[in-house]
C-alpha positions in Angstrom: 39.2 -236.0 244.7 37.8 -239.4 244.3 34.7 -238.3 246.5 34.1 -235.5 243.7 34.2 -237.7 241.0 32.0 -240.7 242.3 29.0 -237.4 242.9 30.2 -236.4 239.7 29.6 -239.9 238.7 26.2 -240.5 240.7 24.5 -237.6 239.3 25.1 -238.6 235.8 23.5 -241.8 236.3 20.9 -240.7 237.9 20.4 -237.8 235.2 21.1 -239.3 232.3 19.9 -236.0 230.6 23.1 -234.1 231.8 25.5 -237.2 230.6 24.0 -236.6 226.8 24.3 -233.2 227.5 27.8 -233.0 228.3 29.0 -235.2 225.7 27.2 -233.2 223.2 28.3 -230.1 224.5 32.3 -232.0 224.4 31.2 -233.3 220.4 31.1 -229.4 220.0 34.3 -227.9 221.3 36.1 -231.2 219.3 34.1 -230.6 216.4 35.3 -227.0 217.1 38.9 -227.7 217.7 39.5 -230.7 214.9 36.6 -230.1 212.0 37.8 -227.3 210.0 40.7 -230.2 209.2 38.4 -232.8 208.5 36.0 -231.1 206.2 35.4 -232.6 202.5 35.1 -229.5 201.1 36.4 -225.8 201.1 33.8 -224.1 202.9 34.3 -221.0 201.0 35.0 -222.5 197.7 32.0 -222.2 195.2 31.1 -224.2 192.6 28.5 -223.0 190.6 27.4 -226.1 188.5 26.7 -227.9 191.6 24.0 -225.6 193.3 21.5 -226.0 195.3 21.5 -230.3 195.0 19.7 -231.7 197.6 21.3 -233.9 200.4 22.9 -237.1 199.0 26.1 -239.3 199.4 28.1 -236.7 197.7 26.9 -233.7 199.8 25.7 -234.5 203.3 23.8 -231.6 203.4 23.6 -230.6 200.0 24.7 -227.3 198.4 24.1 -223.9 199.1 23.2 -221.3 196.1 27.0 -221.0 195.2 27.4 -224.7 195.2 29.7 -224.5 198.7 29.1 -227.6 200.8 26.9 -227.1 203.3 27.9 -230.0 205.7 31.1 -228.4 205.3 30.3 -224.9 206.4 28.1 -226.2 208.7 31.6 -227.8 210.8 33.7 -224.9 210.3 30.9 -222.3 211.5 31.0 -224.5 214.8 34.6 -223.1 215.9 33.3 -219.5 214.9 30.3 -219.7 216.8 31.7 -221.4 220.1 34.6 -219.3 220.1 32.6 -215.7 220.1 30.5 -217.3 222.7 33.3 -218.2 224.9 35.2 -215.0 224.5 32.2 -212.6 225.2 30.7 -215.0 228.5 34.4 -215.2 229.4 34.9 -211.6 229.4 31.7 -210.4 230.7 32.2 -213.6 233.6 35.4 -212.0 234.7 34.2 -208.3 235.1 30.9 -208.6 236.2 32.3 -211.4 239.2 35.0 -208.6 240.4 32.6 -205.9 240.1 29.5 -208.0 241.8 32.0 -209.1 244.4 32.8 -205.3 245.3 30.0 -203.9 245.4 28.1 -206.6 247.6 31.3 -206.5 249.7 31.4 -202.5 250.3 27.7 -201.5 249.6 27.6 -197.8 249.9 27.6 -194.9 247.1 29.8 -198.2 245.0 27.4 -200.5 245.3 23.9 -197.8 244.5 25.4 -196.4 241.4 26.7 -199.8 240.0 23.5 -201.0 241.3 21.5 -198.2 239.2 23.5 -198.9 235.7 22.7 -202.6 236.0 18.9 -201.0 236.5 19.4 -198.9 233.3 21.1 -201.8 231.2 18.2 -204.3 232.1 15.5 -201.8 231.6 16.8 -202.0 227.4 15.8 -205.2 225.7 19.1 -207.0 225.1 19.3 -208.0 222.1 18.2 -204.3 220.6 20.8 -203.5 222.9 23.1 -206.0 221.2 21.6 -204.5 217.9 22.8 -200.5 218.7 25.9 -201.5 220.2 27.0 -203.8 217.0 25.4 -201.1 214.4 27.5 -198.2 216.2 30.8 -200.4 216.7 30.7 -202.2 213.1 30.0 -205.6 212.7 33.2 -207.3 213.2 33.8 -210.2 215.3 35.5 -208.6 218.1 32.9 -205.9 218.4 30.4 -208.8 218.3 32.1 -210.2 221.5 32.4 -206.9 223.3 28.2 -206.0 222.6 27.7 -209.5 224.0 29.9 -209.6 226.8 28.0 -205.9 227.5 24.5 -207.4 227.9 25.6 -210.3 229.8 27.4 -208.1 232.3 24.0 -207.5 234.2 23.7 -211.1 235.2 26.7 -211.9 236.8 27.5 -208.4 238.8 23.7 -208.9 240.6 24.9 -212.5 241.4 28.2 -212.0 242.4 27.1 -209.3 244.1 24.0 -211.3 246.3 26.1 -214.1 246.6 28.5 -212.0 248.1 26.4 -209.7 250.2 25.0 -213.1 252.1 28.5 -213.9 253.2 30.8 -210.8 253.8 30.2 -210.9 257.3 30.3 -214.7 257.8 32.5 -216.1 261.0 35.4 -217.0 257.9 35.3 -213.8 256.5 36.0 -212.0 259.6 38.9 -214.1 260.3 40.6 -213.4 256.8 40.5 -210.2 258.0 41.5 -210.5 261.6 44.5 -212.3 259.4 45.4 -208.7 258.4 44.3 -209.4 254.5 43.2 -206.4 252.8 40.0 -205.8 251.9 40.7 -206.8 248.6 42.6 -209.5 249.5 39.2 -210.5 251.5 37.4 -210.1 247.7 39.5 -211.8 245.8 41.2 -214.5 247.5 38.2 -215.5 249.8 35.2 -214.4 248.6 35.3 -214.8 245.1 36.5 -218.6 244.5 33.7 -219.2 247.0 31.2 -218.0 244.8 32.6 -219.4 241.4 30.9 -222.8 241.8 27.4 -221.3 242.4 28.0 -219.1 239.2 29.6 -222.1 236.9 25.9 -222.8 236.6 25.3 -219.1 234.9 28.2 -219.4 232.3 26.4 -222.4 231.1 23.1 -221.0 230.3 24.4 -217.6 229.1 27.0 -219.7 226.9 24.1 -221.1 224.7 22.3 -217.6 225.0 25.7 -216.0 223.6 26.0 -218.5 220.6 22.2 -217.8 219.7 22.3 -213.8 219.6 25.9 -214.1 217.8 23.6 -216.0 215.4 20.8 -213.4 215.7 23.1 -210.7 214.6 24.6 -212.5 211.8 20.9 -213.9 210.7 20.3 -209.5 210.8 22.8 -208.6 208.9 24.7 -207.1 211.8 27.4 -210.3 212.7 29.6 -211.9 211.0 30.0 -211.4 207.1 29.6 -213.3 203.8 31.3 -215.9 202.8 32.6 -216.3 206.6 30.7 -219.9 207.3 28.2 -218.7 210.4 25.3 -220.6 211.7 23.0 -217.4 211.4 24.2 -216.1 207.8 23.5 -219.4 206.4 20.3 -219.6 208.1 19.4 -216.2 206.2 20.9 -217.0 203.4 18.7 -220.5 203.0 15.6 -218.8 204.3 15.2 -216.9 200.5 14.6 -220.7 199.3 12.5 -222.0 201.8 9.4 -221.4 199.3 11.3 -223.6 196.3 11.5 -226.7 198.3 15.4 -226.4 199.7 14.8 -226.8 203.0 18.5 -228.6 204.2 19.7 -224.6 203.7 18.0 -223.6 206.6 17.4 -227.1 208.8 20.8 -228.2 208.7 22.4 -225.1 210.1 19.5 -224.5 212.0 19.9 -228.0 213.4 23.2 -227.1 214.5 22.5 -224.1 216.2 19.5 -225.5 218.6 22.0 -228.7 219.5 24.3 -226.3 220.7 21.8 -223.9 222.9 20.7 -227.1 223.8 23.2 -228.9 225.0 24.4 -226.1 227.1 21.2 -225.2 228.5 20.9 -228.8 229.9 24.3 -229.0 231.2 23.5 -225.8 233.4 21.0 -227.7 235.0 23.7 -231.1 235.8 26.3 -228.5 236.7 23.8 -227.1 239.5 23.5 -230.9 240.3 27.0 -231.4 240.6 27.9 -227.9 242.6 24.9 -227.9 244.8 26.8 -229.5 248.7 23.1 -230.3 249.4 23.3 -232.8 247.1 26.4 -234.9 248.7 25.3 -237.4 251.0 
């Protein structure tokens, strides 16, 4: 334990870009867990009088068109927008792994037809994808988490499944099964947590990709609905009033939504630091 966490603690010095990283990416999920309590303002609460001031001591981040707060909405979309993220790389992370593992363990008819509708899902333009699958579905926030954990599905069943097909028949894999384990068994208890670390990396990068098309689809039309504070609503909603001058109703939530990609898109790359044994010396 203490070996991990001085290289856990020599490849944040040494990569001070992963350190800011991570504690942005920890600001988030607190920001996430404790703002919607520490807000000023009702983020849903309009107040008519008060619209479209610009930034001041008052109001952060001004007012939107109804007068809401838009620091405050701004905080609150954060739990939203992390939480549909999480949910759809979580879900797609736990199918695609098992069904990557399988079919590089197996190969066969399993592994060609599985191998064929990753073929057929890629060949689509994800995000269209994301776009039919949320138009057809209805845009609520649970169908917004399945279309997204549907389009990321191609990414870990290809890795699982090379990760896998390099090791199934590896001197430790044939003596899990000289053991008597089960095939599955092999899968699941042997094979899989060895690959986990290697795709720890992958949940990183496709977290920040998951936040930005959840913010896509609401920007659309096709996410998350008015007056439910969203990153990508209030992006489209601020982007009618560009032309008049009020530019904190698109930059600050804007803003907030390329921190976030950001942040985990970086901390991929110190995660691939950290899990990478070539790096331990």
């Amino acid at each position: 334990m203490s070996a991990t966490l001085r290289h856990v603690g020599w490849v944040l010095r040494t990569n001070p870009v992963t350190m800011i990283a991570g504690l942005g990416a920890l600001s988030l999920i607190l920001l996430a867990i404790l703002g919607p309590s520490l807000v000023p303002y009702d983020p849903v609460a309009s107040n008519v009088p008060m619209a479209l001031q610009p930034p001041s001591r008052q109001h952060w981040f001004g007012t939107d068109q109804l007068g809401r707060d838009v620091f405050s909405r701004v905080v609150v979309a954060t739990r939203l927008d992390l939480a549909i993220a999480a949910s759809a790389v979580t879900l797609s992370f736990l199918i695609g792994a098992v069904i990557g593992s399988f079919c590089g363990y197996t190969g066969g008819k399993l592994d060609l037809w599985v191998g064929r509708f990753v073929d057929v899902l890629m060949a689509f333009p994800l995000f269209v994808l994301a776009m039919a699958l949320v138009a057809a579905l209805g845009n609520r926030v649970e169908n917004i988490i399945y279309a997204t954990a549907i389009i990321n599905l191609p990414f870990y069943i290809r890795f699982a499944r090379a990760e896998v097909n390099v090791r199934r028949n590896l001197g430790w894999v044939e003596a899990a099964r000289c053991a008597g384990n089960s095939h599955a068994g092999v899968v699941l208890r042997f094979l899989l947590p060895n690959v986990l670390p290697a795709m720890a990396v992958q949940i990183s990068l496709n977290l920040g990709w998951a936040i930005l098309n959840a913010a896509g689809l609401s920007f659309l039309g096709l996410g998350v609905r008015a007056p439910t504070p969203e990153w990508g609503i209030m992006v489209a909603e601020g982007a009618r009033f560009i032309t008049t001058g009020r530019w904190w109703l698109v930059v600050c939530p804007g803003a907030a939504l390329m921190f976030a990609v950001l942040c985990f898109n970086l901390l991929g790359d110190g995660l691939r630091d950290i899990l990478d044994p070539r790096m331990r010396t």
